[in-house]
N, C-alpha and C positions, 0 to 999 in steps of 0.2 A: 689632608693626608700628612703622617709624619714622613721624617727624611728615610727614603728609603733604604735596606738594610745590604743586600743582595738582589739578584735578576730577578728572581721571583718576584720581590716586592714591584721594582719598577716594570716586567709583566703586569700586573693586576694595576698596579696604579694606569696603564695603559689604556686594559681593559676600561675602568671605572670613567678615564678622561674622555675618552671616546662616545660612551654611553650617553654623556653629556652635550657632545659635540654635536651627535646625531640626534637628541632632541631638540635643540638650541636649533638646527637645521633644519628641520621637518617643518617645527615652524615658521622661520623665516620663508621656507619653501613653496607656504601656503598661502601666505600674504601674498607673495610674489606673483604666483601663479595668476591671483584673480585680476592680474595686473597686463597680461599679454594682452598678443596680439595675435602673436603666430601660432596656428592650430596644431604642429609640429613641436612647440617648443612649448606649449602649454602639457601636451600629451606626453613629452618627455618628462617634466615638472612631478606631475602626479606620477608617472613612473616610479622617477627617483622617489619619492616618498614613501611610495610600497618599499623599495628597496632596503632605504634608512629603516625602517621597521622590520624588517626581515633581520639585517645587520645587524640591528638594537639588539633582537632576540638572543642571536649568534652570542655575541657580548655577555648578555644573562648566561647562557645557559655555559657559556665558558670562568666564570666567575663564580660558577653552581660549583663547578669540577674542580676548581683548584683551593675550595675552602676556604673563601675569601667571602667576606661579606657582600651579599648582592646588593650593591648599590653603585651610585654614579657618584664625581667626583668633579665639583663646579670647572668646568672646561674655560680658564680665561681668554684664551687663543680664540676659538669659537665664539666667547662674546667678543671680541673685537669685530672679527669677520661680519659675523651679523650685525651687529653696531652698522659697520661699514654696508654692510647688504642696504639695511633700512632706510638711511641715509641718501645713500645712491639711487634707491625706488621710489623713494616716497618723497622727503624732505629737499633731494636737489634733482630732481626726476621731471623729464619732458612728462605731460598728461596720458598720452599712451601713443603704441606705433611701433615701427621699425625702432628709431634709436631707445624706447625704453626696454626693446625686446632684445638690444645690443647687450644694455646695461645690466639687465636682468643674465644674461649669460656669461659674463665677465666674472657677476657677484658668485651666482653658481660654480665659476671654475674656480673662484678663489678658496671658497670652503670644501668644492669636492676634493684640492690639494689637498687641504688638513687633512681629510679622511684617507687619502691614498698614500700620505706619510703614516699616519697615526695606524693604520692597519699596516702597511709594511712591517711598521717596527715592532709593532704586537707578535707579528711571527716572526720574526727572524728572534725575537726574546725566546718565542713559544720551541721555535726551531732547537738552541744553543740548551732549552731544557729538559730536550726530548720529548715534548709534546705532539706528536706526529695528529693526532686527532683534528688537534687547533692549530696547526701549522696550516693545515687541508683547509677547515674553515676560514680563516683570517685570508689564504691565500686566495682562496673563492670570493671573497667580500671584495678584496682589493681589486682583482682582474673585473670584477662589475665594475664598483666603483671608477675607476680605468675607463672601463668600454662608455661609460656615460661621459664622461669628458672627452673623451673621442669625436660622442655623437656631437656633442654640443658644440667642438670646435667641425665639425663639417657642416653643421644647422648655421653655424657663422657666417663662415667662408661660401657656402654655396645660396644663402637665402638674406639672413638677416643683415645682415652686412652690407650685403647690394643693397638692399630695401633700405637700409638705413643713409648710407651714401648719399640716394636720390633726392629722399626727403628735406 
């Protein structure tokens, strides 16, 4: 992506890094998943992934609207995160159980931030350009994305965490 010009630009450059973010994430999400334990935290797993592709779309078809080239834009942030996901599940990762299902939601909350920054800022761009349309949708994506880090810090606090403690 060149240096951006105007709001515009870094809207759509938003749009694009996102797109990436949430691919880079779906996948990592999939790995992860065949990796639990907890039939709660598995079920939420696959949730989110529905979700990320829902959002994906959201993304496309906001990128259709403002005449910008549909496409994605290599998210470095998100590979880090993932890097870090991988690493923690796999490569420095107890074999399975409560504490991989700890660590497995820690990696989760750390890239669902990205996404709950990275969609904020996409509307409050979309907001400042009058885009009420995609204010609605981006503000829709967020407050999900949101309620899944929610779930996933009570899935903590109330299950894994004890479980993991014991072990």
């Amino acid at each position: 992506m060149s240096a951006p010009e105007n709001l515009t630009d870094l809207y759509t450059g938003e749009l694009q890094d996102l797109w990436s973010a949430n691919d880079q994430m779906a996948k990592v999400l999939k790995k992860m998943s065949s990796k639990v334990s907890d039939e709660k935290l598995k079920d939420m797993l696959t949730k989110s992934q529905a979700g990320i592709a829902e959002h994906t779309d959201v993304l496309k078809t906001l990128l259709e609207k403002s005449d910008e080239n549909v496409k994605k834009e290599h998210c470095k942030g998100m590979e880090g995160l993932v890097a870090e996901a991988i690493k923690h599940t796999t490569e420095e990762a107890p074999e399975k159980g409560p504490v991989l299902d700890a660590v497995i939601i820690a990696q989760y909350q750390r890239m669902t931030h990205y996404g709950i920054a990275g969609f904020g800022t996409a509307a409050s761009y979309a907001g400042t350009l009058g885009l009420k349309d995609a204010v609605k949708a981006l503000d829709k994506a967020t407050k999900e994305i949101y309620g899944g880090d929610e779930y996933m810090t009570k899935l903590a606090e109330t299950t894994v965490n004890i479980d993991a403690k014991v072990e």
